[in-house]
Structure formats: C-alpha cells, structure tokens
C-alpha positions in Angstrom: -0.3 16.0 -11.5 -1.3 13.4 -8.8 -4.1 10.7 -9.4 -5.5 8.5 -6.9 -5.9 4.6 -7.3 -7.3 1.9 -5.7 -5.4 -1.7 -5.0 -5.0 -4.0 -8.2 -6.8 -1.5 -10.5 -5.4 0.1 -13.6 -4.9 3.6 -15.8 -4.0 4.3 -19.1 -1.6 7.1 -19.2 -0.1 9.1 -21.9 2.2 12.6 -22.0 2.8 14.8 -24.2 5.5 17.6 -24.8 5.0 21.1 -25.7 7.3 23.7 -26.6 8.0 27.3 -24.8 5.1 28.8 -26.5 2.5 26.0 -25.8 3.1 24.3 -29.6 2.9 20.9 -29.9 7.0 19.3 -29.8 8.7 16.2 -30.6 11.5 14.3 -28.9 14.3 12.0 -30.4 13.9 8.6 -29.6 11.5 6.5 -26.9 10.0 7.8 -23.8 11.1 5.2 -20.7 8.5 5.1 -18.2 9.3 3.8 -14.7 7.4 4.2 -10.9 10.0 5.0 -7.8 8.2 1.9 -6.0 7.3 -1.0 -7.5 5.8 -2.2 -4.5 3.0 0.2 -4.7 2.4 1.0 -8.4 4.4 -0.7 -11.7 4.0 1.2 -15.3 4.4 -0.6 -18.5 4.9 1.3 -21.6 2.9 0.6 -24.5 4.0 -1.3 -27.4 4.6 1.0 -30.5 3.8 4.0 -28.8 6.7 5.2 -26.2 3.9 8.0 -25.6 1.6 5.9 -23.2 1.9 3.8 -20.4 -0.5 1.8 -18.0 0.2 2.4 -14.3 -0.9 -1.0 -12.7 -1.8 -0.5 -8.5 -0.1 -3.4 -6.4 -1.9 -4.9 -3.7 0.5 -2.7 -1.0 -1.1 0.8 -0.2 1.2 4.2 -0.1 3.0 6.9 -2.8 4.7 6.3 -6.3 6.2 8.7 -8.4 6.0 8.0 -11.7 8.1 9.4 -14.7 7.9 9.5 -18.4 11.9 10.6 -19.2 12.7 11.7 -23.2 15.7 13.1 -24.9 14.5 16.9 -25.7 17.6 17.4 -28.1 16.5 15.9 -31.6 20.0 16.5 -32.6 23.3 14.2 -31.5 23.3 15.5 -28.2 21.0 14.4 -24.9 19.1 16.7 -22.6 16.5 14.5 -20.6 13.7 16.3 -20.0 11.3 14.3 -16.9 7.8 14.5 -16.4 6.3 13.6 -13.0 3.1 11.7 -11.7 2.0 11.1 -8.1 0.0 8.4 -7.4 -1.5 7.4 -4.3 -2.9 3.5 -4.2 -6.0 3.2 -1.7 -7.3 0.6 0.1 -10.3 -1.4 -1.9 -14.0 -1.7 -0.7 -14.2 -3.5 2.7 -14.7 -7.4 2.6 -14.2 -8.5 6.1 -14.2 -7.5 9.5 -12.9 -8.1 12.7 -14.3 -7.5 16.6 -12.1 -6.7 19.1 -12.7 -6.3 22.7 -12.0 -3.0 24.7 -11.0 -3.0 28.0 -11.3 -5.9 30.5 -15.0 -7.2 31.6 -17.4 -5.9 33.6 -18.9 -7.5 36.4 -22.4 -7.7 36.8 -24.5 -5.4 38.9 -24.7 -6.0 43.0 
C-alpha cells in the first residue's frame, strides 16, 4: 500500500494479520513500528495497542517506507513476519512567492 501525505500532517494507521485462508490471525508479542527515514516521516506506536501507529509527515518532502514487524510463531520460536507502507510526504499549500528575472534587459525601441 502507498499513501500520500502532506508536510507536518498526520495518519492513524493500524495492520492486521490474516492467515493462509484469509481468517483473522494472532501474533506473539508487540508489533514494532519504525519509518526507513525519519527525516521524511516518523511513526509512533500506540500505547496499549502494538496494532496501530500514527505516521507523523516532517517538514522535509520525499519517500519513507514504513513497517509494522511481529513475531508470526506464537510458540518459543521467532519468524518475523514485515508489513510494508509507502509514503510519499508533499509539499503544503503555497504561502509565498518569489519573482525572478529571465534573461538580461531589453533596451527600448529606436
């Protein structure tokens, strides 16, 4: 899944597991939750629930990946099983501009 967000804004995000045949599954222990930039996006995982997560947009535009890992073996053993999220912070709505000049200045007419 990918998601698109705009600079300093928010989402609430959650995952959930299913098994080989679509059914609702578990998984032992707490989801961790982290963003491969933390210049562009940071996610914090919700208190009590390992399940969801906010994905907060920094003020720097570009790519994150973000991943909600979790131990699929509920016995002693560990098998990570990874979940993926793109996001892609925007630029915000314009609130300045600038004027540049092009070229050098023309002379006025003979």
């Amino acid at each position: 899944m990918s998601y698109t967000l705009m600079v300093d804004y928010k989402i609430k995000v959650s995952v959930a597991y299913v098994d080989s045949y679509g059914n609702p599954a578990r998984v032992d222990g707490d989801v961790v939750w982290a963003s491969s930039d933390d210049t562009i996006a940071v996610v914090f995982t919700e208190s009590g629930n390992s399940l969801n997560a906010i994905v907060q947009a920094q003020t720097k535009t570009g790519q994150a990946q973000i991943t909600a890992t979790a131990d699929a073996d509920l016995g002693e053993g560990v098998r990570s099983l990874v979940t993926l999220m793109d996001v892609t912070v925007v630029a915000g709505e314009a609130v300045a501009g600038t004027i540049t000049p092009q070229g050098d200045p023309i002379p006025p007419a003979a």
